[in-house]
C-alpha positions in Angstrom: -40.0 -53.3 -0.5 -38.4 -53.6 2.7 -35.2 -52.8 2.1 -36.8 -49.5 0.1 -38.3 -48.1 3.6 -35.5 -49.4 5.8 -33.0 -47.6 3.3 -35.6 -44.5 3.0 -36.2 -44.3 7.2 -33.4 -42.5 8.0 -31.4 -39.9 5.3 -27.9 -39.3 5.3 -27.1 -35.8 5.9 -25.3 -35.4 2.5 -29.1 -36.1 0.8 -31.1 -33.4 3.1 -28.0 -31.2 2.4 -28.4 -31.1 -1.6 -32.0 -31.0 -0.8 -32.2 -28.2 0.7 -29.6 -26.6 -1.8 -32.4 -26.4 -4.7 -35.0 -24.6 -2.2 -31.4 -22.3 -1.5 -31.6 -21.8 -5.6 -35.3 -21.2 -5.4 -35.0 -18.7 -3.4 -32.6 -16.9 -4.8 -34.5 -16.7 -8.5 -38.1 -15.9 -6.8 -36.9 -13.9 -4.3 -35.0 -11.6 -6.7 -38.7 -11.2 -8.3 -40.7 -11.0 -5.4 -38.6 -8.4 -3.6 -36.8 -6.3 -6.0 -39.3 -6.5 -9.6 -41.6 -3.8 -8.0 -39.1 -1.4 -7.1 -37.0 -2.2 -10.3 -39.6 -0.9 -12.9 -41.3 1.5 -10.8 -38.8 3.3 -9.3 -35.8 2.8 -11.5 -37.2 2.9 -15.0 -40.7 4.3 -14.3 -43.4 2.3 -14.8 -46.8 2.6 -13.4 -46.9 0.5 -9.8 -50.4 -1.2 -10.4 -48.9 -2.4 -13.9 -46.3 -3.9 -12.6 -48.4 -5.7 -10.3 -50.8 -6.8 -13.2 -48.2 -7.6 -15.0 -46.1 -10.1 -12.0 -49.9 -11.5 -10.3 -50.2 -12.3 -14.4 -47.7 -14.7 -14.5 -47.8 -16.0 -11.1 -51.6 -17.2 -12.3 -49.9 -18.8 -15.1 -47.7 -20.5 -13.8 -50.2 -21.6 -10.9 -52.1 -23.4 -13.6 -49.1 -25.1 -14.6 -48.2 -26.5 -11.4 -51.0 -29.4 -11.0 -50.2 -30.7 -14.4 -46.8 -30.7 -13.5 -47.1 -32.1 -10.8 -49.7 -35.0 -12.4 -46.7 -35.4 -15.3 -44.3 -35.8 -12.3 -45.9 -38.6 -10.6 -47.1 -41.1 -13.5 -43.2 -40.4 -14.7 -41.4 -43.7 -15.8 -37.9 -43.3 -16.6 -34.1 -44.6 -15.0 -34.1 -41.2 -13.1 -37.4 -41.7 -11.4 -40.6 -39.4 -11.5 -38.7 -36.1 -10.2 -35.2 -36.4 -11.4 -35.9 -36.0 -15.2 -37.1 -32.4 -14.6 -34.7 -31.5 -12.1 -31.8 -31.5 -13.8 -33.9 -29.7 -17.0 -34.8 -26.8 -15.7 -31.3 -24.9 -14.5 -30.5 -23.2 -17.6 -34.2 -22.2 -18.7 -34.6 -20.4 -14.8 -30.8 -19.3 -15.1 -31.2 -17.3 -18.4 -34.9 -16.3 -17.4 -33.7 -14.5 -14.1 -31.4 -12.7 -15.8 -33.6 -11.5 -18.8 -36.2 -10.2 -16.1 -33.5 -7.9 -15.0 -31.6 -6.8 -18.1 -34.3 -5.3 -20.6 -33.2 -3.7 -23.8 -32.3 -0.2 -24.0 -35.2 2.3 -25.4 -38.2 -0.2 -24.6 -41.2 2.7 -23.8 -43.4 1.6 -20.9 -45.5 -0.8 -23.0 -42.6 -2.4 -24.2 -40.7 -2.3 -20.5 -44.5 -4.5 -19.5 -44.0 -6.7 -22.3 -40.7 -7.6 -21.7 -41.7 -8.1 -17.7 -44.3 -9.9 -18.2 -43.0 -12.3 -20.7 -39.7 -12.9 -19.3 -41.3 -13.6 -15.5 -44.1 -16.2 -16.9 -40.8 -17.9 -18.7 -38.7 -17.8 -15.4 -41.7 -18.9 -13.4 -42.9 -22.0 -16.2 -39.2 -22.9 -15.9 -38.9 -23.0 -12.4 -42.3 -24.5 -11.9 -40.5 -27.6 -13.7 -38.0 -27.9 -10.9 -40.2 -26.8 -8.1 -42.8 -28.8 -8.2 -41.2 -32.0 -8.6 -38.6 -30.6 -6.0 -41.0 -30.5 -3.2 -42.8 -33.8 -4.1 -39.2 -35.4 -4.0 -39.2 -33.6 -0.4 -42.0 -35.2 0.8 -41.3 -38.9 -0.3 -37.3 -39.3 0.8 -38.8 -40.1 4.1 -41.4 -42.2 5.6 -41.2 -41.2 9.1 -43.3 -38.5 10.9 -40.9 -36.4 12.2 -37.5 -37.4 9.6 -40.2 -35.3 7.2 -40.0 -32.2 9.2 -36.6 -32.5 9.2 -36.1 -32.8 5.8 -38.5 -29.9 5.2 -36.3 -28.2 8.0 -33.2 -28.1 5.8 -35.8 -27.1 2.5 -36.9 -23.8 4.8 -33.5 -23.1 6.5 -31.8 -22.8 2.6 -34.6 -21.3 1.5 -33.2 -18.7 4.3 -29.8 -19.3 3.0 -31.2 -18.0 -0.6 -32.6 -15.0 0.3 -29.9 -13.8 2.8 -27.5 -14.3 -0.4 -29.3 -13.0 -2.4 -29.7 -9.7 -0.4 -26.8 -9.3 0.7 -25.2 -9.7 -2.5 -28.0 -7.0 -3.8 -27.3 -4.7 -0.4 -23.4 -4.7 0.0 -22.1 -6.1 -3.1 -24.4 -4.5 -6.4 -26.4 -1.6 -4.8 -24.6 0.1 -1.9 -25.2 4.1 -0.8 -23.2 6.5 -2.9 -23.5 9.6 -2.6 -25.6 10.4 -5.9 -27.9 7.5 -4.7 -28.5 7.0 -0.7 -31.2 4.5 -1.5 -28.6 2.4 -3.5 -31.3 0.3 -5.3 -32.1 3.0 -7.2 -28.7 2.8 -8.9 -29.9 1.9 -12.6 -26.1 0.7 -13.5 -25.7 -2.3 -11.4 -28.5 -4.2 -12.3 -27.5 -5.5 -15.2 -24.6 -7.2 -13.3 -26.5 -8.6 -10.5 -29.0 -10.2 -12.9 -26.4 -12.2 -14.5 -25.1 -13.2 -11.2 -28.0 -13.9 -9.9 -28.9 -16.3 -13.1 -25.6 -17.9 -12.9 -25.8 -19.1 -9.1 -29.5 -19.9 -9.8 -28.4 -22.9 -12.3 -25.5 -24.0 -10.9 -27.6 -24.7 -7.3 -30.5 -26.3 -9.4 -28.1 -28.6 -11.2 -26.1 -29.7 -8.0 -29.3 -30.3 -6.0 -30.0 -32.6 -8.4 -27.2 -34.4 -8.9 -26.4 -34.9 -5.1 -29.7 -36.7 -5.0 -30.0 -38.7 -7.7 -28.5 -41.7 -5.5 -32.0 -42.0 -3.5 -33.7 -42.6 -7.0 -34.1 -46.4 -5.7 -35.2 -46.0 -2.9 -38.1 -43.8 -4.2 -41.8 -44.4 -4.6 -42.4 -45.6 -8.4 -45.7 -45.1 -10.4 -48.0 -48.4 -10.7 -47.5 -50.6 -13.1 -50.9 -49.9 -14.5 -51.0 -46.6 -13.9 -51.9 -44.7 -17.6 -50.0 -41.6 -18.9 -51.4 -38.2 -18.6 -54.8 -37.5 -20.1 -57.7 -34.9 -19.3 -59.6 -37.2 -17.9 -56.5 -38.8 -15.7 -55.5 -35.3 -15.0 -59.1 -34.6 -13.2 -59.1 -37.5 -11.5 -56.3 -36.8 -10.1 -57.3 -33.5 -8.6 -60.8 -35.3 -7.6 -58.9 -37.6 -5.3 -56.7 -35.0 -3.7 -59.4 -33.0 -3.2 -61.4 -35.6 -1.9 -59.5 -35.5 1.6 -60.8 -33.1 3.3 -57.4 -32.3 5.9 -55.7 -31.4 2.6 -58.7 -29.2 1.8 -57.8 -27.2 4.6 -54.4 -26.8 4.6 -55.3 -25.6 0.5 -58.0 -23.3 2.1 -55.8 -21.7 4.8 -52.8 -21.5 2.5 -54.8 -18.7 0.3 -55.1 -16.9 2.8 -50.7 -16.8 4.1 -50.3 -16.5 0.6 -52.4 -13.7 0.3 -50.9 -12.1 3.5 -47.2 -12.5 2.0 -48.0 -11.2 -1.3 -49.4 -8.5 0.3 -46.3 -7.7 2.7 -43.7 -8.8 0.0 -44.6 -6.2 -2.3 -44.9 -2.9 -0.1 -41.6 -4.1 2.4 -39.0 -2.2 0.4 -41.1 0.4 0.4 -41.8 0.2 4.3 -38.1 -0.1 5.2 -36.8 2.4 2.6 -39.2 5.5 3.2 -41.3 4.6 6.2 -38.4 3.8 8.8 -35.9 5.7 6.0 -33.3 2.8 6.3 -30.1 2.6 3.6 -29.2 -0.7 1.7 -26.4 -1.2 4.7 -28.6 -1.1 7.6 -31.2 -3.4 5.2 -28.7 -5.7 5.4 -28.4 -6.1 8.8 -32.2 -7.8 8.8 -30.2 -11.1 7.5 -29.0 -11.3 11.5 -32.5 -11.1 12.0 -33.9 -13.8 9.5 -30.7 -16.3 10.4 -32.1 -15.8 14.0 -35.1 -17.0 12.8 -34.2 -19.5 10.1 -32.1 -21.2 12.4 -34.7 -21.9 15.4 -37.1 -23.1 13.0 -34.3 -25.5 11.5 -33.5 -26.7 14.9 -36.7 -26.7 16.9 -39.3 -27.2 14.4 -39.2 -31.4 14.3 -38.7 -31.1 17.9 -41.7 -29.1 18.1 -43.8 -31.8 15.8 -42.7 -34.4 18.0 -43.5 -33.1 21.4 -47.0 -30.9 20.7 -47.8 -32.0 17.1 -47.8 -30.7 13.8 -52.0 -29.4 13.8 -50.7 -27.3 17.1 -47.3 -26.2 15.9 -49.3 -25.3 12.8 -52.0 -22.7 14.2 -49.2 -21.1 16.4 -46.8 -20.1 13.5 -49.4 -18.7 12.0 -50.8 -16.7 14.3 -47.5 -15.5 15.3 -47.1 -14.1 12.1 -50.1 -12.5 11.5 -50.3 -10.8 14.6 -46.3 -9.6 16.0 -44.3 -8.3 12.3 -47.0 -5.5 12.4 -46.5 -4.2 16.0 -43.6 -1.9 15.2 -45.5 -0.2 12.4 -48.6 -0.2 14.9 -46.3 1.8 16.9 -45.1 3.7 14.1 -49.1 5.2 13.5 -49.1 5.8 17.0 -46.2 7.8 17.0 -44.0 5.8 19.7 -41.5 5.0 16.8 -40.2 7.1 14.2 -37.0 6.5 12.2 -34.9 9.1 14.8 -35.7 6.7 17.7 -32.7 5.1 19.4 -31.6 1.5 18.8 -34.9 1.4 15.8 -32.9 -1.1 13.9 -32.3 -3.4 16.3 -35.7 -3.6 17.3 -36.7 -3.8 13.7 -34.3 -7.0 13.2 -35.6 -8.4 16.6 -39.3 -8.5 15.5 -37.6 -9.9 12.2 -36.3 -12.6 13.8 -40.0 -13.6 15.0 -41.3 -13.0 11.9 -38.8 -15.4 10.0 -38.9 -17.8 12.3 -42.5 -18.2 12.6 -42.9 -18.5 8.6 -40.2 -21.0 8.7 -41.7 -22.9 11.1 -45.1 -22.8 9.5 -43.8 -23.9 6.3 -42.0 -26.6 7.6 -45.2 -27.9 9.4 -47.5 -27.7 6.4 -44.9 -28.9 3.8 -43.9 -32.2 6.4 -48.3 -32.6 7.3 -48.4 -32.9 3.5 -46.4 -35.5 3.2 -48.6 -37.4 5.7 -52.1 -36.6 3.7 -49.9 -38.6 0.9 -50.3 -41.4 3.5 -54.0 -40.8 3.9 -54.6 -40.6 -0.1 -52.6 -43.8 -0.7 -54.4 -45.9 1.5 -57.3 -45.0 0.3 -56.9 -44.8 -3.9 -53.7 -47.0 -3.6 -51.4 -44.2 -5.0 -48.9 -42.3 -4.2 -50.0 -38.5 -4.8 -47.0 -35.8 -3.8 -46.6 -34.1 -7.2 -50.2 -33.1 -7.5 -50.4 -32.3 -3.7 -47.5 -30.3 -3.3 -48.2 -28.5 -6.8 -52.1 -28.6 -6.4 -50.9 -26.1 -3.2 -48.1 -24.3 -5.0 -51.0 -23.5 -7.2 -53.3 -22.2 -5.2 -50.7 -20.4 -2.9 -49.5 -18.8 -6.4 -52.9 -17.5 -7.5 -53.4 -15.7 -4.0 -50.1 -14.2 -4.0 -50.3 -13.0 -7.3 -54.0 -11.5 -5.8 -51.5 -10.2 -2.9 -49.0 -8.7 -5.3 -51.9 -7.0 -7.6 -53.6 -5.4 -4.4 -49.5 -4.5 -3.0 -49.0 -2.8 -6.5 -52.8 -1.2 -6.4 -52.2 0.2 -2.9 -49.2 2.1 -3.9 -51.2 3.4 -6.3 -54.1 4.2 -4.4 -52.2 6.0 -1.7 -50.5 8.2 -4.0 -47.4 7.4 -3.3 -45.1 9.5 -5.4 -42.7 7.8 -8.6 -39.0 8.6 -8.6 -39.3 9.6 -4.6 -35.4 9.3 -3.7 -35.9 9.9 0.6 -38.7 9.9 2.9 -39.0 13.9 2.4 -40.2 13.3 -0.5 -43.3 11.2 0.7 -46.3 12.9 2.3 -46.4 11.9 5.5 -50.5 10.7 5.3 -48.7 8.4 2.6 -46.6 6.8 4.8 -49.0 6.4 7.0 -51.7 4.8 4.5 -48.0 2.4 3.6 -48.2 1.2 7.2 -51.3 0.7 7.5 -51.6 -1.8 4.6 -48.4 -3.2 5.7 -49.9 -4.0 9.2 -53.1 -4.2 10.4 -54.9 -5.3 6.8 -52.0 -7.4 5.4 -52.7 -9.1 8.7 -56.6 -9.6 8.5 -56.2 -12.5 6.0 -53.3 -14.5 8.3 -55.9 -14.5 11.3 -58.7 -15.8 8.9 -56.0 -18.5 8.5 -55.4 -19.9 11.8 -59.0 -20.6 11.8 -58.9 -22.9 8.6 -55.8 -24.5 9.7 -57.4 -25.0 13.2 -59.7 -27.6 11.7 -57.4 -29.8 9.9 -57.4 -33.3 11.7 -54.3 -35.2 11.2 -52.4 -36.1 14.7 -49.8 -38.8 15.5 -52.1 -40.9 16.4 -53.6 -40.8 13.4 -50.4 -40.7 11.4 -49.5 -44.3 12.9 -52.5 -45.9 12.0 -51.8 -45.1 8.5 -48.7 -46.0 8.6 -49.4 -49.5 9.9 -52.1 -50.3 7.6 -50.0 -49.0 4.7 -47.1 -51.3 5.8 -49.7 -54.5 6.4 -51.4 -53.8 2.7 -47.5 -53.7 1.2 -46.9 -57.1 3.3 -50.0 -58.8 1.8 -49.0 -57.4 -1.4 -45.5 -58.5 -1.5 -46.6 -62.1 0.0 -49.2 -62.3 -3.4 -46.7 -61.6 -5.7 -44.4 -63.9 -4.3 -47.0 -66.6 -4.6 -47.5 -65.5 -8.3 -44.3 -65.8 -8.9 -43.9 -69.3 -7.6 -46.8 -70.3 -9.3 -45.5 -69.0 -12.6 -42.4 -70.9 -12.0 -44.2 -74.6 -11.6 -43.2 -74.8 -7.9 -46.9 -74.6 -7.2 -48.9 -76.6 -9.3 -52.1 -75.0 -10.4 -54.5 -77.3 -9.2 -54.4 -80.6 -7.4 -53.6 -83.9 -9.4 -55.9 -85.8 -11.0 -56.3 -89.2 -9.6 -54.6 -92.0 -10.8 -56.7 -94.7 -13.0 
């Protein structure tokens, strides 16, 4: 045991590198979805907004369900790879072919068939990836003991999660769908796709694979299930959820979490439509925003331990989130008040600039909540005498998934409400009350439920202080523990007798 937590203390910067590789390869097979599905279907092969929104929130509520058994599968796991291991280095080729299936639908599908296809391929990408996901971040949350050594291995998961998106638009932006002159908006451009789909598949498996493999080493090191601890069953299953429940810090992390996710969903599914006919940007100055979002990436990768360690996590916590809640929507503020329009000098830069602050304060908020989780781990193994990450992490994957997938539906229902016009190819052909209606979704009532937030997340109660204490009666119980088996073992061996000699007659 204590060569396990010297050995786990400190990582070597080869294991947080493939680490953050698989939330890199994530990132690049949800982001695809999450940014580019919408816009895919509607506005390239026309298909009703709202439907596609029923029919992506659909499988992200599937795939929430599947998450907490997952993650309960994950951490009673027995094997010579460890609890996580087995299902990361299962899952590439199921998300790899998925991703690309979401993108390439037959030829001659009507719109039934075109929502079909959708729907079925995305719940299969997403029940895939929730097989490397959720043991992924569980993994995350165990390679370390230390307070802040957990930030910064979430610091590497959050600044390649960065690193996945930024490929994965740029590769979309510069590479697949730049301005031609039949097609300005180049993601419009029905014959790339196809292409990009199966790139996007291929780099999506090989990342999974190598993530895996480059941390397979720490497998020893690693938390193991009890002994005694009984394979899956209903009845296991809910008492698993009981006891995670039953902390009441993780309870509001969960609680607060709805309500970021619901904010993102929200934001991720109108923000092509913001950029592309609200401020009327092409696919080359859309790629500029990856200056923006490195900006921000990479001051959350290097400040956000810092950050942990000087004010705390519950502080650095309620910040990021209120940051950004309340400063991506200025600019589109302005916009309504008619102090920016897309003609106004240096526009994109300021856009990029306030991306910067949004990026970076989502980055740091998710490296705060995914490290504090890792210490309500602590808290749940002292008390049930079990180590919980799967079903924590996934048990918040799933309820971030269900909100989101709210997000997405109500994203997809206010294009529909506003009337925003299918097949529109510029902003002249968007009314402008439409445009307006886009922003204000986009701004001041995406922002309603990130505010609500910061409330929940302001009542969450784990400090350093509190952290320490844990830690040391954690590390006394494994003493005590140790010292009894040692005993036992002696005992078993005869170099304790088992009870005092009988005297001599």
């Amino acid at each position: 045991m204590a060569k396990t937590a010297v050995a786990a203390d400190r990582l070597p910067m080869k294991t947080k590198l493939a680490f953050g590789l698989g939330g890199a390869a994530e990132m690049v097979a949800l982001y695809s979805v999450s940014s580019f599905a919408m816009l895919f279907y509607n506005q390239v092969l026309g298909v009703p907004p709202h439907l596609v929104g029923l029919a992506i929130s659909a499988s992200l509520i599937l795939d929430a369900i599947s998450d907490p058994i997952v993650g309960s599968i994950s951490d009673r796991t027995k094997s010579k790879l460890g609890r996580r291991h087995p299902y990361l280095f299962a899952s590439g080729i199921p998300v790899g072919l998925t991703v690309w299936a979401i993108f390439s639908p037959p030829a001659g599908l009507g719109e039934t068939g075109l929502l079909i296809w959708l729907g079925a391929a995305v719940i299969l990408m997403r029940q895939a990836m929730t097989f490397f996901y959720v043991p992924h971040l569980a993994l995350g949350g165990e390679l370390s003991p230390h307070y802040t050594e957990r930030s910064k291995v979430m610091s590497y998961y959050s600044f390649f999660n960065w690193a996945g998106g930024a490929l994965t638009t740029i590769v979309a932006l510069r590479v697949f769908f730049p301005s031609t002159p039949e097609f300005p908006r180049g993601l419009l451009n029905p014959e790339p796709w196809g292409a990009y789909a199966a790139t996007i598949g291929l780099v999506s498996m090989a990342a999974l694979f190598l993530s895996a493999w480059f941390t397979r080493d720490r497998i020893p090191y690693l938390p193991q299930p009890r002994a005694d601890q009984p394979k899956l069953s209903l009845r296991g299953f809910i008492s698993d959820i009981g006891k995670a429940l039953a902390n009441i810090n993780y309870v509001w992390l969960l609680v607060a979490y709805f309500f970021v996710a619901l904010m993102i969903g929200m934001r991720e599914g109108m923000r092509l439509y913001v950029n592309t006919y609200y401020w009327d940007l092409s696919s080359e100055q859309l790629s500029w925003f990856v200056a923006g979002s490195l900006v921000g990436y990479l001051t959350a990768f290097l400040f956000a331990a810092k950050l942990h360690g000087k004010f705390d996590k519950k502080r650095t916590i309620i910040l990021a989130a209120l940051t950004y809640a309340i400063v991506p929507p200025i600019p589109l503020v302005l916009g309504m008040m008619g102090v920016l329009d897309p003609t106004t000098p240096g526009l994109v830069p300021l856009l990029i600039a306030f991306a910067a602050v949004q990026y970076g304060s989502i980055s740091v908020l998710q490296i705060s909540v995914m490290s504090a989780l890792a210490d309500v781990a602590d808290e749940n193994e002292l008390k049930f005498g079990l180590r919980q990450e799967g079903i924590l992490y996934s048990t918040r994957t799933m309820a971030g998934k269900i909100d989101m997938a709210v997000g997405t539906m109500v994203a997809g229902a206010v294009i529909t409400l506003i009337n925003f016009p299918e097949g529109a190819k510029s902003i002249a052909d968007v009314p402008a009350k439409v445009l307006f209606d886009l922003a204000l979704w986009d701004s001041i009532m995406a922002a309603i439920p990130g505010v609500i937030a910061v409330f929940f997340y302001s009542l969450y109660k784990i400090d350093r202080n509190s952290y320490e204490q844990t830690r040391a009666a954690l590390l006394a119980r494994r003493a005590k523990t140790k010292a009894d088996d040692a005993a036992a073992a002696r005992k078993d061996s005869g170099s304790i007798p088992d009870a005092a000699p009988a005297p001599a007659e």
